[in-house]
C-alpha positions in Angstrom: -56.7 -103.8 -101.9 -55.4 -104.7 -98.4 -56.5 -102.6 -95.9 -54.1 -101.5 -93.5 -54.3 -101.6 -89.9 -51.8 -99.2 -88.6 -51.8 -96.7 -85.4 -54.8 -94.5 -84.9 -53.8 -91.2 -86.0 -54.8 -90.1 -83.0 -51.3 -91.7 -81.4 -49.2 -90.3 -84.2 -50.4 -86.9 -83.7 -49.4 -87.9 -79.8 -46.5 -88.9 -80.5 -45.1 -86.4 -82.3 -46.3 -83.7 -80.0 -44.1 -85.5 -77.4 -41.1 -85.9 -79.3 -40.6 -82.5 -81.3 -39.9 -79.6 -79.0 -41.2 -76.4 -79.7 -44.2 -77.3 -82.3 -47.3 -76.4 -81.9 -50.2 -79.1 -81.1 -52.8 -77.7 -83.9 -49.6 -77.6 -86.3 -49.4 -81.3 -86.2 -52.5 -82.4 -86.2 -53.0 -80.6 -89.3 -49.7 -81.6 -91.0 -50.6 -85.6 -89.8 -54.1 -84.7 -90.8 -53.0 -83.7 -94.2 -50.7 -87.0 -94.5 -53.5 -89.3 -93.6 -56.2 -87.6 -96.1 -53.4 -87.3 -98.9 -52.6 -90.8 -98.3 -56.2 -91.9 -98.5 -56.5 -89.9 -101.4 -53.6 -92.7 -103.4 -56.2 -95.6 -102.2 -59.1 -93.9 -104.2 -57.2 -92.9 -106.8 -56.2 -96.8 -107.3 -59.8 -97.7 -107.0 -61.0 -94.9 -109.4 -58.7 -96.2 -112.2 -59.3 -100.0 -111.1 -62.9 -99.4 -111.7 -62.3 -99.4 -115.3 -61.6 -102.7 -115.8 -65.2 -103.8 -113.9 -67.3 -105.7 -116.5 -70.3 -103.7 -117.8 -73.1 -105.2 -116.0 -70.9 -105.1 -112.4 -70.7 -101.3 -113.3 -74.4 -100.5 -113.9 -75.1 -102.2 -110.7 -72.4 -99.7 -109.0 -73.4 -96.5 -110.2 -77.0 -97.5 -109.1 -75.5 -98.3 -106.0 -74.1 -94.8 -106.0 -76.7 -93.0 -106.7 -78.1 -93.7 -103.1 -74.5 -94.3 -101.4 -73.6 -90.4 -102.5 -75.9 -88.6 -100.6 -74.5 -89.8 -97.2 -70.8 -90.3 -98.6 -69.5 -87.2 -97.4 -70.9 -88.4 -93.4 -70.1 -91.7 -93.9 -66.0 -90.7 -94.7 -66.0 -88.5 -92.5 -67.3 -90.5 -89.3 -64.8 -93.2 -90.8 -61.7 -90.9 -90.6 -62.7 -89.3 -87.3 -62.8 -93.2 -85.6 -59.6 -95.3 -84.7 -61.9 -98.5 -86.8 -60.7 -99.0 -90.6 -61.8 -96.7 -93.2 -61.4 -98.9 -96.4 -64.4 -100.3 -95.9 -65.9 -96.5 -96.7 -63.1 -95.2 -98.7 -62.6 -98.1 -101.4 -66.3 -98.7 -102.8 -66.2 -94.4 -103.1 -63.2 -94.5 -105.5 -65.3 -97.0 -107.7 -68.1 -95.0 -107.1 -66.2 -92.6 -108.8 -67.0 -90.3 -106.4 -65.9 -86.8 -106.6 -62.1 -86.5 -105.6 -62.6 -83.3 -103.8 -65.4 -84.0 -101.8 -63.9 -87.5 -100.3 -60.7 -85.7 -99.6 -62.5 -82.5 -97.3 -64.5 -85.2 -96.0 -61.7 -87.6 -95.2 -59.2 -84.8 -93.9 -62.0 -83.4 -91.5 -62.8 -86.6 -89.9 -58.9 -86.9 -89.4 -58.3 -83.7 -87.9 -61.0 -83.9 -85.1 -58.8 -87.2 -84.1 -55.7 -86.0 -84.7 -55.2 -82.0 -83.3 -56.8 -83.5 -79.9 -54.1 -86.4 -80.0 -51.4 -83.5 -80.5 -53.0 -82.0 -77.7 -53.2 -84.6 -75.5 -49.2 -85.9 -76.5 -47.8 -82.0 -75.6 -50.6 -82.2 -72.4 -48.6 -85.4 -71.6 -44.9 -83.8 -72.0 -45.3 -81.3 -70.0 -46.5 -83.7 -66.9 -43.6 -85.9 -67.8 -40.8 -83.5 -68.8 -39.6 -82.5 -65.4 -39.2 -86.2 -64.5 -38.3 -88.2 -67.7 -35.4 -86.8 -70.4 -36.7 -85.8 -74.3 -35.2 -88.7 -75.5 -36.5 -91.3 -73.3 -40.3 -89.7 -73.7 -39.7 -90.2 -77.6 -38.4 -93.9 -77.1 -41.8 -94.6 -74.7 -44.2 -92.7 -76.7 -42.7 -94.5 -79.9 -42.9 -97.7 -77.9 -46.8 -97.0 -76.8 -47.3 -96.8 -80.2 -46.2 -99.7 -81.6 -47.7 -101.9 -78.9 -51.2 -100.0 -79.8 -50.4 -101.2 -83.3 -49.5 -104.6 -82.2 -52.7 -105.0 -80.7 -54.9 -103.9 -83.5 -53.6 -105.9 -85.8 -54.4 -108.8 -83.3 -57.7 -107.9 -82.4 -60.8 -108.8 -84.3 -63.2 -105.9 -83.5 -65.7 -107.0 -85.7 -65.8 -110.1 -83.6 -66.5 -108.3 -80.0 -69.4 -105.8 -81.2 -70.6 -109.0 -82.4 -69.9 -110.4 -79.3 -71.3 -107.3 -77.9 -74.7 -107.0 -79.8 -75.3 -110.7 -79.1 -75.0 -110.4 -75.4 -77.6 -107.0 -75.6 -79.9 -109.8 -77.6 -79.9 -112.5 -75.0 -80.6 -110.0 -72.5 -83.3 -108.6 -74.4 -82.1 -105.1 -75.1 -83.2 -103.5 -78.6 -80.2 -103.5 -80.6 -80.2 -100.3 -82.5 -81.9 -101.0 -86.1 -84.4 -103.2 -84.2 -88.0 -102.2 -84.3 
């Protein structure tokens, strides 16, 4: 599976609260939180049937594995779905995991709607500063635009590499590094 690096949910629910007149902000962060959790929902469901093809002893070693991984599932989707950072690298290993379809979807969909009805919020917060001075249409075109440049730049950005960056520079200065004892 490739995981996909697209706009933080956050700047779709934005977006759209900019550009559609008349809609209510919790309406569409609960209609993009829906599409982001049913969406998610196709990646496990390919995982969940992929994991059938796993050689025996690669499958032992997984539900092991998921015996202590399920416990903290449910916090660890959620805190993935809530961030703008990737959630495959949570989401994927569940749907081998087999784990159960209804949880990982309440999970996932509640991390994305405490990121995505404060985005709508924060687009319809943003219209009504702009309206008066820039037309509907050209709000749309520069929220759209906003958007894509956000995407542009997250698929260019390594962010693994700068909270490594990060965590080094708290070593060298001698800062405990959380996990540290």
């Amino acid at each position: 599976m490739i995981p996909f690096a697209g706009p933080s949910n956050l700047l779709i629910a934005s977006t759209l609260a900019v550009s559609f007149v008349n809609v209510d902000p919790l309406t569409i962060g609960l209609f993009v939180a829906l599409g982001s959790a049913s969406a998610k929902l196709i990646h496990y469901f390919v995982t969940f049937f992929i994991g059938k093809f796993i050689g025996e002893s690669r499958r032992e070693r997984l539900d092991r594995a998921g015996l202590k991984v399920k416990k903290w599932a449910a916090l660890a989707l959620f805190v993935a779905a809530a961030t703008p950072f990737p959630d495959e690298p949570v989401a994927i290993p569940l749907g081998l995991l087999k784990y159960n379809p209804v949880k990982f979807y309440l999970a996932f969909f509640l991390g994305k709607l405490v990121i995505t009805v404060p985005g709508a919020y924060m687009g319809a917060f943003a219209k009504g500063i702009f309206a008066s001075v820039i037309s509907q249409e050209v709000l749309a075109i520069i929220s759209i635009t906003l958007t894509i440049l956000v995407t542009i730049v997250l698929l260019k950005v390594d962010v693994e590499k700068i909270v490594e960056k990060v965590l080094r520079r708290k070593v060298r200065s001698g800062e405990q590094v959380e996990g540290d004892s």
